[in-house]
C-alpha positions in Angstrom: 22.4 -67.5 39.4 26.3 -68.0 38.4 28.6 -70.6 39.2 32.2 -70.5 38.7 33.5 -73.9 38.7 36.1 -76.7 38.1 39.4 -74.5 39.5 41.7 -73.7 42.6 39.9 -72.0 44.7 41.8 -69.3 46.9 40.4 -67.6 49.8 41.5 -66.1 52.8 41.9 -69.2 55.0 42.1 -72.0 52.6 43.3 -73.0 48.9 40.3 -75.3 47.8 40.7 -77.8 44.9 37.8 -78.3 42.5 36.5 -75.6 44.3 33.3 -73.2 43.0 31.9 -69.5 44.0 28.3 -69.1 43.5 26.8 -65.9 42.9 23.7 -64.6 43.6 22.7 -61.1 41.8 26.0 -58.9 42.7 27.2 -61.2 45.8 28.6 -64.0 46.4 26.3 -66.7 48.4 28.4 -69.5 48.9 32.1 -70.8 48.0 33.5 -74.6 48.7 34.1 -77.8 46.8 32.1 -78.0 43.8 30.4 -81.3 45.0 29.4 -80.0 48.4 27.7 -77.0 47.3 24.2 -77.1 46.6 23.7 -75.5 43.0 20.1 -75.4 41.5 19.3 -76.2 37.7 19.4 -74.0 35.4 22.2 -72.0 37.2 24.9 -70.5 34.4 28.2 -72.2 34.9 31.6 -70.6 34.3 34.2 -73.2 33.4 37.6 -72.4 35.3 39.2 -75.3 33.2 41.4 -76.3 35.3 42.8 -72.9 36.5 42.9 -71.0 39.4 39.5 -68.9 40.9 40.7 -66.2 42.8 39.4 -62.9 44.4 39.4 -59.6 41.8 42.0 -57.3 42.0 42.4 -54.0 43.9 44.2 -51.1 41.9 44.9 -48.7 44.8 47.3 -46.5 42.9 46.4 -46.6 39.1 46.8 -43.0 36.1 45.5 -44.5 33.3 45.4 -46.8 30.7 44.5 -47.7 26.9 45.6 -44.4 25.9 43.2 -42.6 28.9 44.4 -41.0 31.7 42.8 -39.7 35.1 43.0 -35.8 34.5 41.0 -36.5 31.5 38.5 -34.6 33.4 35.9 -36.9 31.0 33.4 -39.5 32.6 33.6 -41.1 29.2 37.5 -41.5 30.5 36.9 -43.5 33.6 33.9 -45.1 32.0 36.5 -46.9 29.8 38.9 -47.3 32.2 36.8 -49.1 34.3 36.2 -51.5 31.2 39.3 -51.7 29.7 41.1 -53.1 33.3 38.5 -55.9 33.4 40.6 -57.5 31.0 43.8 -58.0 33.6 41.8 -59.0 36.3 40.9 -55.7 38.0 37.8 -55.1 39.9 37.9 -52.4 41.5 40.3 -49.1 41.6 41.2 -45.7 42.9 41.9 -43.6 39.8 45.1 -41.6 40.9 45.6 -37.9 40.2 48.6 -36.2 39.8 50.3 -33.0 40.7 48.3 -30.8 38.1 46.6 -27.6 38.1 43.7 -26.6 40.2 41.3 -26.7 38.1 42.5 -30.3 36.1 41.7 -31.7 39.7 38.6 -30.5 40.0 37.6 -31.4 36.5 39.0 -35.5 37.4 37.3 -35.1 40.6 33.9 -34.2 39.2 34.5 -36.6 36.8 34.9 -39.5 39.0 32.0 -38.1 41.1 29.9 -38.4 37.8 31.1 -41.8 36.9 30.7 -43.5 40.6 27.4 -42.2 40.3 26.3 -43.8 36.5 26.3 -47.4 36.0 29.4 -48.2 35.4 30.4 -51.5 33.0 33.4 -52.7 34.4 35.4 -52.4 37.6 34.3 -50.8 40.5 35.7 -46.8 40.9 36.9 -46.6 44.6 37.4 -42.8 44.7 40.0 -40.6 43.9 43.6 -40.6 45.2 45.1 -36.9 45.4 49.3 -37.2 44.8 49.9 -34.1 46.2 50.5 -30.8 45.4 51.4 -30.8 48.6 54.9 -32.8 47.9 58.6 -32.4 48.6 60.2 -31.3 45.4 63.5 -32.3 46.1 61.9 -35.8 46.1 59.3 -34.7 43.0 59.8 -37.4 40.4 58.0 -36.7 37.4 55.8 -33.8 39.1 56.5 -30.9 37.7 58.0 -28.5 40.0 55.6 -25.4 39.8 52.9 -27.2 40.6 54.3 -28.3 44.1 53.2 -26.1 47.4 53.1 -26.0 50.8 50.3 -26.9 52.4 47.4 -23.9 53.3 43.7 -23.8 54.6 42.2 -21.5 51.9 43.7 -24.1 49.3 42.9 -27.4 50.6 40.0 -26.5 52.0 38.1 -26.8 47.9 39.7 -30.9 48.6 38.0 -31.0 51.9 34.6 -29.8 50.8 35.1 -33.0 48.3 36.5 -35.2 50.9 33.7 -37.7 50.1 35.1 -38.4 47.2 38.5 -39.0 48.0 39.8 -42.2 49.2 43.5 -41.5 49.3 45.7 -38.4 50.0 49.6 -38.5 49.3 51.0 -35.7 51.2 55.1 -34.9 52.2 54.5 -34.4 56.4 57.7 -32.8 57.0 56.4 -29.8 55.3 54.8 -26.6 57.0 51.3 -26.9 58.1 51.1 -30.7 56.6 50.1 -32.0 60.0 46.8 -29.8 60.2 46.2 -31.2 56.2 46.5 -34.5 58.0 44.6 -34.2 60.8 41.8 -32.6 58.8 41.8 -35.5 56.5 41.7 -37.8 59.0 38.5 -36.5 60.8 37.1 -37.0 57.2 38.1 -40.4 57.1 40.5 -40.1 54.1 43.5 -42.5 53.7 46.5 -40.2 54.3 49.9 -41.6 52.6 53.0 -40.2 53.0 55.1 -40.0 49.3 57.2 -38.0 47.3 59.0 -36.9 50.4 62.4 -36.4 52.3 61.0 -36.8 56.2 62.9 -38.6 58.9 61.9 -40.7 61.6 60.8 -37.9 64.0 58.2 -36.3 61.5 57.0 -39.7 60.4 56.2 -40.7 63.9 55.0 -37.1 64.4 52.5 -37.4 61.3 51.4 -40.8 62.3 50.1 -40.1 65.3 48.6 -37.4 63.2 46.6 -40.1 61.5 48.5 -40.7 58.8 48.7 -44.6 58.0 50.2 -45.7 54.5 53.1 -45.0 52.5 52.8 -44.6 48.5 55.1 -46.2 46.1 57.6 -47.3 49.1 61.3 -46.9 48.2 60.0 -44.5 44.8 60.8 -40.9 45.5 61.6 -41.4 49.2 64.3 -39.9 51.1 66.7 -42.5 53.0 68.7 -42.2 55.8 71.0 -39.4 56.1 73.0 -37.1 58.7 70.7 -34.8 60.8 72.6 -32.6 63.6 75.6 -34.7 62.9 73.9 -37.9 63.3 72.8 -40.5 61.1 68.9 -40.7 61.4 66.1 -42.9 59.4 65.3 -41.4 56.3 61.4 -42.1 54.7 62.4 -45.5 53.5 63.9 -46.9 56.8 60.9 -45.5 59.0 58.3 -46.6 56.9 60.3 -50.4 56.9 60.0 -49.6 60.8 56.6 -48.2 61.8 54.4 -50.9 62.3 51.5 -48.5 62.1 52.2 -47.6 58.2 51.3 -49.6 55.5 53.1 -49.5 51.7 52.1 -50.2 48.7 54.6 -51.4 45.9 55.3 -51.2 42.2 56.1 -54.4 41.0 56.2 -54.4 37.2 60.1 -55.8 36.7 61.6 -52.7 36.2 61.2 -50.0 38.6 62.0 -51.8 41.9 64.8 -54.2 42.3 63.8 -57.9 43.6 66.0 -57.7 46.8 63.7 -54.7 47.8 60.6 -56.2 46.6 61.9 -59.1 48.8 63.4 -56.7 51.7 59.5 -54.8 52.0 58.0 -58.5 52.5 60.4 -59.7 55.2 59.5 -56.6 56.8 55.8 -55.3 56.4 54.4 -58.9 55.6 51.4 -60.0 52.9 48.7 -58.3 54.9 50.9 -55.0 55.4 51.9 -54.6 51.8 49.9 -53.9 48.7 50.8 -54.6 44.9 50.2 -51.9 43.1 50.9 -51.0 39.0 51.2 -47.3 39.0 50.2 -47.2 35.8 50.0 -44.8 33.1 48.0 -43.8 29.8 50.1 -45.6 27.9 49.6 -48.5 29.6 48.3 -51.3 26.7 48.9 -48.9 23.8 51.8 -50.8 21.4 55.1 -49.8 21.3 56.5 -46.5 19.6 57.1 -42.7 20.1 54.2 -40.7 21.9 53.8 -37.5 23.8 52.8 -37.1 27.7 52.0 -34.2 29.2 54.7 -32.3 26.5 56.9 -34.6 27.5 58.4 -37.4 24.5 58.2 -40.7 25.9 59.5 -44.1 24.0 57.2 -46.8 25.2 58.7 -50.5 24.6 56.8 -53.7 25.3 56.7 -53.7 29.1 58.3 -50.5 30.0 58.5 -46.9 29.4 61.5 -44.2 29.0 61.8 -40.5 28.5 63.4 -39.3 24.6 67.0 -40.0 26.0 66.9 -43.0 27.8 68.2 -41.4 30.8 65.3 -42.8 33.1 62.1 -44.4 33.2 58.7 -42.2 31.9 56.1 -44.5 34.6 55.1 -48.0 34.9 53.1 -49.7 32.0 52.3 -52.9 33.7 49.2 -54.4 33.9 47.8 -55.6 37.6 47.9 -59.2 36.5 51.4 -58.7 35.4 52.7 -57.4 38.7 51.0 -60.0 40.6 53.3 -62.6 38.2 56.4 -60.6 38.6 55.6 -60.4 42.1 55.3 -63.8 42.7 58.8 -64.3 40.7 60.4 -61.9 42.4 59.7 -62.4 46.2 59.6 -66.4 45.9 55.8 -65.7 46.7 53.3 -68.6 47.9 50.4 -68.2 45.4 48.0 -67.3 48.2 50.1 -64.5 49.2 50.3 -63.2 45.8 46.6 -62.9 45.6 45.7 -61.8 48.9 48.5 -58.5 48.2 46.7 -58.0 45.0 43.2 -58.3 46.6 42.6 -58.5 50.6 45.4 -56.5 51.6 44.5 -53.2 49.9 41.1 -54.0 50.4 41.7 -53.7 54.2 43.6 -50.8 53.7 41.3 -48.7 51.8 38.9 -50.0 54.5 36.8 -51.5 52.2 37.2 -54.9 53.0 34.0 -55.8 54.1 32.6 -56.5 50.7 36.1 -56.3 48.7 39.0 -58.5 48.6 38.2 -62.0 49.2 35.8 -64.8 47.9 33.9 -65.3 51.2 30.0 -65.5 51.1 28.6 -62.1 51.6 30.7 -60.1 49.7 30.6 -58.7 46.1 30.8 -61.4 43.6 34.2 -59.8 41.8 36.0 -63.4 41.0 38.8 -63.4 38.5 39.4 -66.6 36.6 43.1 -67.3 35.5 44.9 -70.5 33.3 48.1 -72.0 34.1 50.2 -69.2 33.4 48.3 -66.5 35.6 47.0 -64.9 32.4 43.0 -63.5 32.8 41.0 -65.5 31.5 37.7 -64.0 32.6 36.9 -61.4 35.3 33.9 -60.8 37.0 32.7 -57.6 38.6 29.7 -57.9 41.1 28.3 -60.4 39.2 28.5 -59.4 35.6 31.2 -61.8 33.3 33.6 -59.9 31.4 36.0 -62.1 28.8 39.4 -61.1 28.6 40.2 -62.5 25.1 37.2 -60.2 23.4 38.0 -56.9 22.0 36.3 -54.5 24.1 34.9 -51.3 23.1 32.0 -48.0 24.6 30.1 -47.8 21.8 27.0 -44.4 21.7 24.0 -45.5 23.3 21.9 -47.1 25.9 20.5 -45.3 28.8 23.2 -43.2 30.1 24.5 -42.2 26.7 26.5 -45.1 26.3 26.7 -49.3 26.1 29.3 -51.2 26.1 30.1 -54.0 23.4 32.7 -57.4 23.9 
């Protein structure tokens, strides 16, 4: 048995001074104030010090980090992944996969099928989010153009056979046959996003009822309002703000996305509509310097990344528990809101919220510990402690052709 101790506690319905979470196996058994909980002898005690307990973090939207990234196409790759996000407080996480050829997806997606299925050390893969190919490319960011379609049966039918393993799919709805895609994805119980994309309010509402539900990266390579038959209409931005049906997830590293819309996507959608997310990349954690992405020359500095000329930025680098500080900064956020936008609310919307997301009795035992600051101390993933100050590193061996060593 564990007991994490002597912190703020923060769950869904109350912020609990001198508050504890103890753990049974991989679950959670019991949370309250340290002195009216009934812990046994001999139980292993984590020392919050002070700080604040609070539930592990959900990565929804997530391409890499440490130098790996999720068309890897390696289990190895999302092995160390898994470990290496530990360290900021992440528990669990959908590995996102880019606009890329056919066969990279396959590759990442039998990869993540591989890893879900080995014991993984470290958090929790989700499943695989799909960012397009079937995207606008007037609204295409950094996906390469070529690699951008139209939506058609004999091609997405290869990421329907392998619908299991896909939690998320980003899709433009405004373009040909995208409302079947969503449909089809729907009856498969996938999470159909709308991104990269240029539609108005009509084909929002239109793919909504469709069964789409969630909006990727709001205000990142959305269309906004503009003139349609001579009159000014909702562009993606404004109709996602409105929809009550549509959830958004939001990139809050300090760079990307200014605070007045950080603060303008609250007012609207509300803690429990609107998800923190990091959008990171593989360069995420790696020092500063010159590297090379995808062909592509990228200047990484400390918090940020650029393409060779500085003429815009090359992806987020930020780790989860940083966006949940600069969120807080930025939005004038109430601590509890903070961590239920980094933990309950994309819980719920990945609709995994029944054993995700909160420190309630019942549910996995993924508790994150952090000091004063809101730096990591120590995670921990269904159970098993992982310190965030300890180098940590796969090393050959064990049972599954790998261990892991802190």
């Amino acid at each position: 048995m564990l007991v994490v101790e002597n912190g703020t506690l923060y769950t869904p319905t109350r912020v609990i001074p001198d508050g504890a979470v103890v753990v049974e196996g991989q679950r959670i058994q019991a949370v309250g104030r340290r002195n009216e909980l009934a812990i046994p002898r001999g139980a292993q005690r984590l020392n919050a010090s002070g700080g604040s307990i609070v539930p592990g973090f959900v990565n929804m939207h997530i391409h890499g980090v440490g130098g790996y990234g999720t068309c890897d196409g390696q289990v190895a790759s999302f092995q160390a992944m898994s470990l290496l996000l530990t360290r900021h407080g992440v528990t669990s996480w959908v590995p996102t996969i880019g606009s890329s050829p056919l066969d990279v997806k396959e590759a990442a997606l039998g990869a993540i099928r591989q890893a879900r299925h080995t014991e993984v050390v470290g958090a929790e893969i989700l499943g695989a989010h799909l960012e397009g190919p079937y995207l606008n490319v007037q609204e295409r960011g950094a996906m390469p153009p070529d690699l951008l379609r139209t939506p058609r049966l004999e091609e997405y039918f290869t990421f329907l056979q392998q619908a299991d393993i896909i939690r998320v799919f980003t899709v433009a709805p405004e373009l040909p046959g995208a409302l079947e895609l969503i449909r089809e994805l729907k009856k498969r119980n996938v999470l159909v996003s709308v991104g990269h994309s240029i539609a108005i309010d009509e084909e929002l509402s239109r793919a909504v009822d469709a069964g789409l539900s969630h909006a990727t990266h709001l205000f990142c390579n959305m269309g906004t309002l503009r003139r349609a038959n001579l009159r000014q209409v909702a562009g993606l931005v404004e109709s996602v703000l409105l929809d009550d049906r549509v959830t958004a997830e939001i990139i809050t590293d300090g760079h990307i996305i200014a605070p007045s819309l950080m603060k303008l996507a609250l007012k609207v959608k509300g803690p429990e509509k609107l998800a923190i997310i990091t959008d990171g990349s593989s360069l995420t954690g790696l020092p500063p310097g010159s590297y090379s992405v995808r062909a592509r020359d990228v200047i990484l500095e400390e918090d940020i990344a650029y393409v060779a000329d500085r003429s815009a930025y090359a992806g987020s680098v930020a780790t989860m528990d940083r966006c949940v500080r600069v969120a807080i900064e930025s939005m004038d956020l109430a601590l509890p809101d903070a961590f239920r936008m980094a933990s309950l609310t994309p819980a719920t919307i990945l609709g995994v919220s029944d054993r995700k997301g909160s420190l309630e009795a019942g549910k996995d035992a993924d508790v994150v510990i952090l000091d004063d600051d809101l730096r990591v101390v120590h995670t921990v993933v269904r159970g098993c402690i992982f310190d965030a100050t300890s180098e940590a590193r796969l090393e050959e061996g064990g049972e599954f052709g790998w261990r892991v060593a802190l």
